[in-house]
N, C-alpha and C positions, 0 to 999 in steps of 0.2 A: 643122503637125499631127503630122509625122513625130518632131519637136525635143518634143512634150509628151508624146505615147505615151511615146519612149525616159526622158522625166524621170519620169513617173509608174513606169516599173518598174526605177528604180535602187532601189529604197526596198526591193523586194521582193528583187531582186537581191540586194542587200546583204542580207537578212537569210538568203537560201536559201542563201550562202555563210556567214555568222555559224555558223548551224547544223550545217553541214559540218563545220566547224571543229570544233564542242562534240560532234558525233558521234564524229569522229576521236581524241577525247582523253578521253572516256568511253570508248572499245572498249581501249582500250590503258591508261589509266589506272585507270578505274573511279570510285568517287566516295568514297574514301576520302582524298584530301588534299584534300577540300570541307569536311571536317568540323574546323571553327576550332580543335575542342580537343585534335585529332589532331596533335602533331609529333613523333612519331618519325620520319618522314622527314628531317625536320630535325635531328635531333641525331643521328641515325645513318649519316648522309652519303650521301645519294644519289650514288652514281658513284665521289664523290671527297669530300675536305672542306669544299668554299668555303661548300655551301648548310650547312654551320653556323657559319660564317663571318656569312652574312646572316642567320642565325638570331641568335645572339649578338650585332650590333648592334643588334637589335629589342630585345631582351630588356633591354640596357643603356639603352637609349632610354626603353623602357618605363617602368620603373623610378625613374631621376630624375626628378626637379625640370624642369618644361615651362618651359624658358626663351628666350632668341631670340640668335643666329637658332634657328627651330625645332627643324631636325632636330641640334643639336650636344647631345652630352653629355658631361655631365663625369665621368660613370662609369666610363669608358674613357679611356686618353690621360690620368691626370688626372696634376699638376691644369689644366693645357692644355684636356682637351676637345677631340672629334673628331666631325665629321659623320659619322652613321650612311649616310651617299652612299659616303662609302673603304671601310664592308664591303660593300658592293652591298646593301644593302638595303633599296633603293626609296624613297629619300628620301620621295619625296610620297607613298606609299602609307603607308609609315609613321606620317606625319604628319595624314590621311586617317585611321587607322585606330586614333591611338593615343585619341581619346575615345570611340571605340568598344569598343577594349578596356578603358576606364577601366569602362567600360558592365559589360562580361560581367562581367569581376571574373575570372575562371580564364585557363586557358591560351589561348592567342588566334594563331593563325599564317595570315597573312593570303597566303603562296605558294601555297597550290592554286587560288583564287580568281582569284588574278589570273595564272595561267599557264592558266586555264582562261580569261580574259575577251581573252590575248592569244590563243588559238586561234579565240575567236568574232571578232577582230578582224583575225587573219590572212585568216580564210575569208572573211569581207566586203571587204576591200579590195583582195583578189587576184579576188575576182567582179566587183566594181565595175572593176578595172583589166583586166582581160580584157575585158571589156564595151565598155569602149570603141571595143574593135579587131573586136567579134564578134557579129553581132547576135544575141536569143535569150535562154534560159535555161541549155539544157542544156550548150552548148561554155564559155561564161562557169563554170560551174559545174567541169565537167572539169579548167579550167584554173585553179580554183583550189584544188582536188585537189592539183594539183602542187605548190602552195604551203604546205599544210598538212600534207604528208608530205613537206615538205621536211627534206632531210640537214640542214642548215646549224643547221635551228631544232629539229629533234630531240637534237642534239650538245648544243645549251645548257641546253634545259627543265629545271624544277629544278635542274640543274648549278649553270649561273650565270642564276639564276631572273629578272632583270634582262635579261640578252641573248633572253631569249624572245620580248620585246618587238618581232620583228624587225617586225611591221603597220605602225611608224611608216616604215620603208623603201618600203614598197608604197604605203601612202596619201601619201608627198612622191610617188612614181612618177605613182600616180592624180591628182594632184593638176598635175603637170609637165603632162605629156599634154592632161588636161583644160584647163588655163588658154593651152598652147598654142595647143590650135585654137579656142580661145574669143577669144585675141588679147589676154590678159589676162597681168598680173605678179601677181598676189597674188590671195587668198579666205580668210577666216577659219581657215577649213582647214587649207591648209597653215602658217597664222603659226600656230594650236594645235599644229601637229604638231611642230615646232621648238621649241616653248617646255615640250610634254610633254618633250621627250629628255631635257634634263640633269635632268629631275624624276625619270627611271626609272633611265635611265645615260650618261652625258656621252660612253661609244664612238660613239654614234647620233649626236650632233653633225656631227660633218664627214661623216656617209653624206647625215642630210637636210639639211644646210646646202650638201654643194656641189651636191644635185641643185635645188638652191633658187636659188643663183647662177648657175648654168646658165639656169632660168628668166629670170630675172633680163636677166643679159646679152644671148640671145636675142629676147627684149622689145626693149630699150634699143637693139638695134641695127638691127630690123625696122622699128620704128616713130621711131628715131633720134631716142627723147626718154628722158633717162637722170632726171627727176626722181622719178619716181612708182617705179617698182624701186629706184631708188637707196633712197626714201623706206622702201618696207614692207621690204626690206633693213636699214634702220639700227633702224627699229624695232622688228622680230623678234629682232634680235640682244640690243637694251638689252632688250628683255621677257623676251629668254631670261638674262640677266645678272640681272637683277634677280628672276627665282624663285628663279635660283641663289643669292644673297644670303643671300634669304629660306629656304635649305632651310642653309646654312652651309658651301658650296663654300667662301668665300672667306673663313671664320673661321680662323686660324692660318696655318699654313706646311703643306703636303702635298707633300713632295718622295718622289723615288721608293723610302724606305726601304730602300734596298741590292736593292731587287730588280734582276732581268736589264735590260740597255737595247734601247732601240730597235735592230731585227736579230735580235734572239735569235728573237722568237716571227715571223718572217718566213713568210712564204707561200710553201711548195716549188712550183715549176715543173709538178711533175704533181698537185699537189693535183686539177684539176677530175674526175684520171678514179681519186684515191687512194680506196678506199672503207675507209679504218684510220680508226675512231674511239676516242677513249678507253676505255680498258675491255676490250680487245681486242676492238670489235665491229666486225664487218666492214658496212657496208651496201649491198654487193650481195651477189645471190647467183651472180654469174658474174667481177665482178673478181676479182683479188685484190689483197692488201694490197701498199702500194707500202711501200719503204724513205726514211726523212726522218730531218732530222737537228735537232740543238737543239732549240728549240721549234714546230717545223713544224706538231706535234699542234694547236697553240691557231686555226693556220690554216686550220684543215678546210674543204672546198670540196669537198667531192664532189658532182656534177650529178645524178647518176641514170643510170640507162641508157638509161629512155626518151629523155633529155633528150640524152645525147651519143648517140643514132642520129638523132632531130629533129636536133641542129643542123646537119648537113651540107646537110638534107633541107632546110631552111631558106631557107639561104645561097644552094643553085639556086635554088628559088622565087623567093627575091628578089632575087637577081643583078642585073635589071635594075632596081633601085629601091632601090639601096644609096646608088647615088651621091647621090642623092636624100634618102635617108634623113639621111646623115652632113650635107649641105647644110641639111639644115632644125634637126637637133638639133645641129651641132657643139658647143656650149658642155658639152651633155652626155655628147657623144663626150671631150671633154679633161676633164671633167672622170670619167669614165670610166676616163680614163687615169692621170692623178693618182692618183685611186686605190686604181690595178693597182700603179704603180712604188711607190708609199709601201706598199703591200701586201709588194710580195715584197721592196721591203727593200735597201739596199748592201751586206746579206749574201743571194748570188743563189745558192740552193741545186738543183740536182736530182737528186731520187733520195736517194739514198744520200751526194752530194757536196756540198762546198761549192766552187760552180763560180767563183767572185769575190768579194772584199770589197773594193768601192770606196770610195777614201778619202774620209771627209767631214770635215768638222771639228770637236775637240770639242763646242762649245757647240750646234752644230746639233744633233749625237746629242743630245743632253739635253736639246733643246728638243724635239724630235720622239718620248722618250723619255716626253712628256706621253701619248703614245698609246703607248706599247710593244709590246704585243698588236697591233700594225700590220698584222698578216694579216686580223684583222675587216673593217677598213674595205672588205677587195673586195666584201661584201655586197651592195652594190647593183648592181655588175656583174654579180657572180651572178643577181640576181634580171633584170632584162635578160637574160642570155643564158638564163635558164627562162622570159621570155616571148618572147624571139625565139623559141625549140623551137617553143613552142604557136603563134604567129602561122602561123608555116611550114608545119604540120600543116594549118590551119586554111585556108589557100589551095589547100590539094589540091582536087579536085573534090566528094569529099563531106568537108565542114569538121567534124562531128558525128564520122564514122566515125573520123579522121584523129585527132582531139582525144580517141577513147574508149582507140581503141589507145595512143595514148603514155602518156595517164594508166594504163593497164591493165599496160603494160612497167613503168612506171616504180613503182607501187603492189608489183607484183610483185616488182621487185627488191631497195626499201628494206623490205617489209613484216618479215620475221625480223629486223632488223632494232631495228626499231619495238616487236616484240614482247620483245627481250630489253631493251630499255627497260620497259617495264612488268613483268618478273622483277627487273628491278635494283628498280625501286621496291617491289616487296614486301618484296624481302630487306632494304632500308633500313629500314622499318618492323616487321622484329623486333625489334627494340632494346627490352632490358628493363629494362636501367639504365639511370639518368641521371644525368650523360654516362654512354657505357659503358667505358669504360678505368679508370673512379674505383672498381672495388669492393674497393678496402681499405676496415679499418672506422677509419682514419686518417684517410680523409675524411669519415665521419659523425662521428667527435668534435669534429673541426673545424670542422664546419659551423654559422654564425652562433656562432663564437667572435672572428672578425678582420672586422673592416670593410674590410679593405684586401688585395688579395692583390700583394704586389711579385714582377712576373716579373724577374727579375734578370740574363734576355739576353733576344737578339732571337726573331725570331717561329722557331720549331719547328712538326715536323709536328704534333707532340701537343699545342701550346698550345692549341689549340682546343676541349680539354676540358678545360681550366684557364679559358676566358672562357665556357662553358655552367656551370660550376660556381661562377664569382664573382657570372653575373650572376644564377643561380638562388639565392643565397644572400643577394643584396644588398649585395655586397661591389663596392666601387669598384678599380680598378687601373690601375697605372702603364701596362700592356701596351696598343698599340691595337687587334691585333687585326685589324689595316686592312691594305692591299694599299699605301697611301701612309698615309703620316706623317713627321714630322719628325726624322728618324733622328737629328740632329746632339744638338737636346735632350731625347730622349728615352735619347741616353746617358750624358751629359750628368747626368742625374739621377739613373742607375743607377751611375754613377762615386761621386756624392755618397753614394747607400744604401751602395756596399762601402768608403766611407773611414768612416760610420760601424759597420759591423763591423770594421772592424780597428780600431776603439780602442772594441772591447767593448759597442755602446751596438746594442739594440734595442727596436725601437717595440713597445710589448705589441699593439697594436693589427693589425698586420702578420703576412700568413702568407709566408717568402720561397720564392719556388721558381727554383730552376736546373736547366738543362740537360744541363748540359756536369757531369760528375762534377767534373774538375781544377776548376774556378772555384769547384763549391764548394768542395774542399777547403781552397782558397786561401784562401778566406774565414770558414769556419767554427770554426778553433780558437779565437780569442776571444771566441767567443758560444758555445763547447760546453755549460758550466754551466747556462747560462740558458735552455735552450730542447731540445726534442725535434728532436735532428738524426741525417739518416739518409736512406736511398735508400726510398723506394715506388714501386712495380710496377704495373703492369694484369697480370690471371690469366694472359693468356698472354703475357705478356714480352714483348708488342709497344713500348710503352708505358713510360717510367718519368720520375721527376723526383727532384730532390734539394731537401729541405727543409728550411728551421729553421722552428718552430711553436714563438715564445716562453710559458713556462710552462706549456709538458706535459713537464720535464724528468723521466725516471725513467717517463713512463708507459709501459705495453706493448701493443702494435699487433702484428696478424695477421703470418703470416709472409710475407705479401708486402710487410713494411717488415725493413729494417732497419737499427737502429739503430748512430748512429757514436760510439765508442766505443775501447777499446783492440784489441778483438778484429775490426773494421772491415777488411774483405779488401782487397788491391792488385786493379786492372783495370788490363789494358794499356789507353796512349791511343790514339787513333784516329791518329796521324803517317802521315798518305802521301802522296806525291811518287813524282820517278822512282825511288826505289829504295827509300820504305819501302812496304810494304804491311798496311795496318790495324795500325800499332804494332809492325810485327817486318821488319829490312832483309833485303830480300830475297837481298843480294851473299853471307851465309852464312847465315841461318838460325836463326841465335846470338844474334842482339842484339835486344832488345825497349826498348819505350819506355813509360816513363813519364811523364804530366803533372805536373813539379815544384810540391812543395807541403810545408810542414811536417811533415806528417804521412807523405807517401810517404818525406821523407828522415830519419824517424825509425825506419820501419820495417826502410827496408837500410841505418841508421848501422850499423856491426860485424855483420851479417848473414851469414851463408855460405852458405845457401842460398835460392832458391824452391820453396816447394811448392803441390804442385794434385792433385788427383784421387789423394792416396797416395803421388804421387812426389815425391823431392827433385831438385834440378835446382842445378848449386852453381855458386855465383856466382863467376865471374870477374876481372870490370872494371867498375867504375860510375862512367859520363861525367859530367859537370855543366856543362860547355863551352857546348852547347846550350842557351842560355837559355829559361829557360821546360818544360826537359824533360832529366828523367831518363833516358839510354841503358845497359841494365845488361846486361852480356854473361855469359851461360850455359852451362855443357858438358851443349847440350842435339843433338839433332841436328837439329831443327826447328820453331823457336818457335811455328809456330802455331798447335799443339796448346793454346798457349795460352791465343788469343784468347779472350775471356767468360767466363772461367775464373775463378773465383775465389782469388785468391795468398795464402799465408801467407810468413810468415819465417823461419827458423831460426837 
């Protein structure tokens, strides 16, 4: 009788936590990224740049040709083609969502919805997993408070609108728990929740897969029959492979495109009690900011305070029922530990230091480089040691009273919090241009001029208003745009574009953009005739790009282009090492650097001086030694008056 009452108000349970959740992210959100045809959040960057990252492979997705596997398109990455999964942008939601945007016909951005569906599914599945341990409404509820003002999932929201997703960790938790004491390896349940992850984001794989093989083994060794685990084991995995197919994980090569490797973004040692979140926000209001090093940031693991005064309070209470504890869950105590150690990493930081780097061997780094962001995976540890807090509360004498206070500490501490997350998303949604970096009027003449925009280096901070502008225009591009991609041929083919400018030959059809000033220079004198080349700017000079735009040769653009030319200014190059600093050696003060290029060595061929700001500055000695770079010495007293300075010649 007791077994159907408690089944009857899971249902209820579970939605009085759903609700929680959608209260929680209405008071701080509000209901302005519900509205599909709203994305200036999206293109204005919440926090940082990624969520336009995930915007831009919607966009590109959108727009082509619905081919298979699903979620690949060739508008990006072309002519290879990349899954919209490497910009994080919800593969199956995307795919979900694109014959619904075929529907509206306008702007369509389906992130406020589904960071709003993951908060109603945070709050239900941290009630439902409280629940098991708590009997009631209101402690189950408390404790799932803790959940949905969790640090871990406020860090990500919108951010990386994917990692929001954290419900799928709490419902394999619910789900562990449950099929435990049931005596049971598997339930529909938990094989959906496994086979959702790589559909949202492949980092959730090894959080719910090893709390799954925990189960698993557990089973296998209690009831000393290894078929039936072994079985729903092999085939959550092939059902989780095979969405993956289907969403185009496994279309092309996705190797890690020169970003950082495994180590880098490690997990610091005092993460649990560091309340430094991106953006300078602090989320207590009594810590302070701890000191981390490399990518510590991407580790973030701050508990709360309610949560690091419960744990100690905890650990008495259940002192005697530990041993206990670890005997019945071992599998998920190692696998707990696994991990904690692939968390923090063979780069073992704390504080301010780097306390070890233990040696591993190449190919392991790069195999484990598959997760690089390696400090995620503590997640479900974390989520553990915020229900061990609440369990321990919860055994005091009054478990209600016990469960109000912590959630009360703990709401209190992250709440400012919480609330400067909702200021940052306002401010993302002023954004009045789109992109906002693009207002030369360089870019409206160009727009739906070129079908193709060739990024001609690797990924920039600023490229990602270069793939909001090709995919709002309908322009396909070599660039991916992706966090992974095939670096090898994707240079590979940028080689091939700069062998045909230097014998003169461009595609009319092509807008090219670079980075780097020296590359273009490198490359632009035998296309100068044919095409509008020259530097453009964003209004405050955060922002700029080097372009040739074939056949707008002679046309004139605002004065945040300008045009190359004979009158085309020198810039110092960027050269630093131990002794240069931003293009001028620091050992005297005198010598600046140039990126070698036709044109820079046209400018100081017989030259005698530099001039900037009115003054002459007379040349010296000009190096060539240094391959790839011009060294030209000055009787200046200190070159760095220089730097951004626009040069002439005399």
């Amino acid at each position: 009788m007791h077994q159907t009452s408690a089944q009857k108000q899971k249902p209820l349970l579970f939605a009085l936590g759903a609700l929680l959740g959608v209260v929680v992210f209405l008071l701080v959100f509000g209901t302005t990224t519900l509205d599909i045809a709203n994305d200036s959040f999206c293109r204005g960057g919440y926090i940082e740049k990624d969520i336009q990252q995930h915007y831009a492979g919607w966009l590109f997705y959108r727009q082509d040709a619905q081919g298979w596997p699903l979620c690949v398109t060739g508008a990006m990455n072309t002519p290879e083609g990349l899954s919209v999964a490497y910009t994080d942008s919800i593969p199956l939601v995307a795919a979900l969502c694109r014959p619904l945007a075929a529907i509206w016909g306008g702007t369509f951005q389906y992130f406020g919805w589904f960071t709003l569906l993951c908060f109603a599914l945070q709050g239900g599945f941290a009630a439902l997993l409280c629940g098991l341990f708590v009997p009631g409404f209101i402690a189950p509820l408390l404790g799932s408070l803790l959940f949905v003002t969790s640090p871990i999932l406020w860090e990500r929201v919108f951010r990386h609108t994917s990692l929001g997703a954290q419900w799928l960790i709490l419902a394999a938790l619910y789900w562990y728990f449950l099929l435990r004491r049931q005596g049971r390896c598997g339930t529909p349940g938990l094989f959906a929740v496994n086979v959702l992850a790589i559909g949202i984001h492949p980092y959730f794989l090894p959080m719910t897969y090893g709390i799954t093989l925990a189960l698993c083994l557990e089973h296998a060794v209690q009831t000393k029959r290894w078929q039936r685990p072994l079985a729903f084991f092999a085939c959550n995995l092939t059902a989780t492979g095979l969405l993956g197919w289907v969403l185009g994980f496994w279309s092309g090569r996705a190797t890690s495109g020169g970003q950082a490797l495994y180590g880098y973004f490690s997990m610091n040692l005092n993460a649990l009690w560091n309340p430094s979140g991106v953006g300078g926000v602090l989320f207590s209001r009594i810590l302070p900011a701890q000191n981390q090093v490399n990518g510590n940031y991407d580790a973030f693991a701050y508990l709360g305070l309610g949560v690091l005064i419960a744990l100690p309070i905890a650990v008495f209470v259940l002192r005697h029922h530990l041993a206990q504890i670890l005997r019945t869950h071992w599998a998920l105590a190692l696998a707990s530990l696994a991990l904690t150690l692939f968390a923090v990493s063979h780069v073992v930081t704390a504080n301010g230091v780097n306390l070890i780097t233990l040696p591993l061997p190449g190919q392991l780094i790069q195999l484990c480089s598959v997760f690089r962001s390696g400090g995620r995976l503590f997640w479900p540890v974390y989520d553990l040691l915020v229900l061990a807090a609440f369990l321990g509360v919860c055994r005091l004498p009054r478990p209600v009273l016990g469960a109000a206070l912590l959630a009360a500490v703990q709401v209190w501490d992250v709440s400012p919090a919480l609330a400067q997350r909702g200021i940052a998303m306002a401010a993302a949604q002023q954004t009045e241009a789109f992109p906002s970096a693009l207002q030369s009027n360089f870019w409206q003449t160009v727009a739906g001029r070129y079908d193709h925009l060739e990024s001609m280096q690797g990924m920039q901070d600023d490229a990602l208003h270069l793939a909001l502008y090709a995919a709002d225009n309908g322009m396909t591009t070599n660039d991916p745009f992706a966090a992974r991609y095939d670096e090898t041929a994707l240079e590979t083919r940028r080689e091939a574009l700069l062998a045909e400018l230097a014998e003169g030959t461009l595609r009319q059809d092509s807008l090219y953009c670079f980075a780097d000033e020296g590359a273009f220079l490198q490359a632009v004198e035998p296309v100068k005739e044919l095409a509008w080349c020259g530097h453009v700017r964003s209004a405050d000079g955060q922002y700029s790009w080097y372009v040739i735009a074939p056949g707008l040769q002679g046309t004139t653009f605002d004065s945040l282009c300008t045009v190359y030319d004979e009158n085309y200014p020198l810039h110092l190059a960027d050269y630093t090492d131990a002794l240069w600093n931003r293009g001028v050696l620091d050992a005297t003060k005198q010598t600046i650097c140039f990126a070698d290029s036709p044109f820079a060595r046209s400018k100081l061929e017989n030259a005698a001086a530099l001039c900037a700001a009115g003054n002459e500055y007379p040349i010296l000695n000009v190096d060539t030694s240094d391959p790839g770079w011009l060294m030209v010495t000055l009787e200046i007293q200190d070159a760095t008056v220089l730097w951004d300075q626009e040069l002439t010649t005399r």
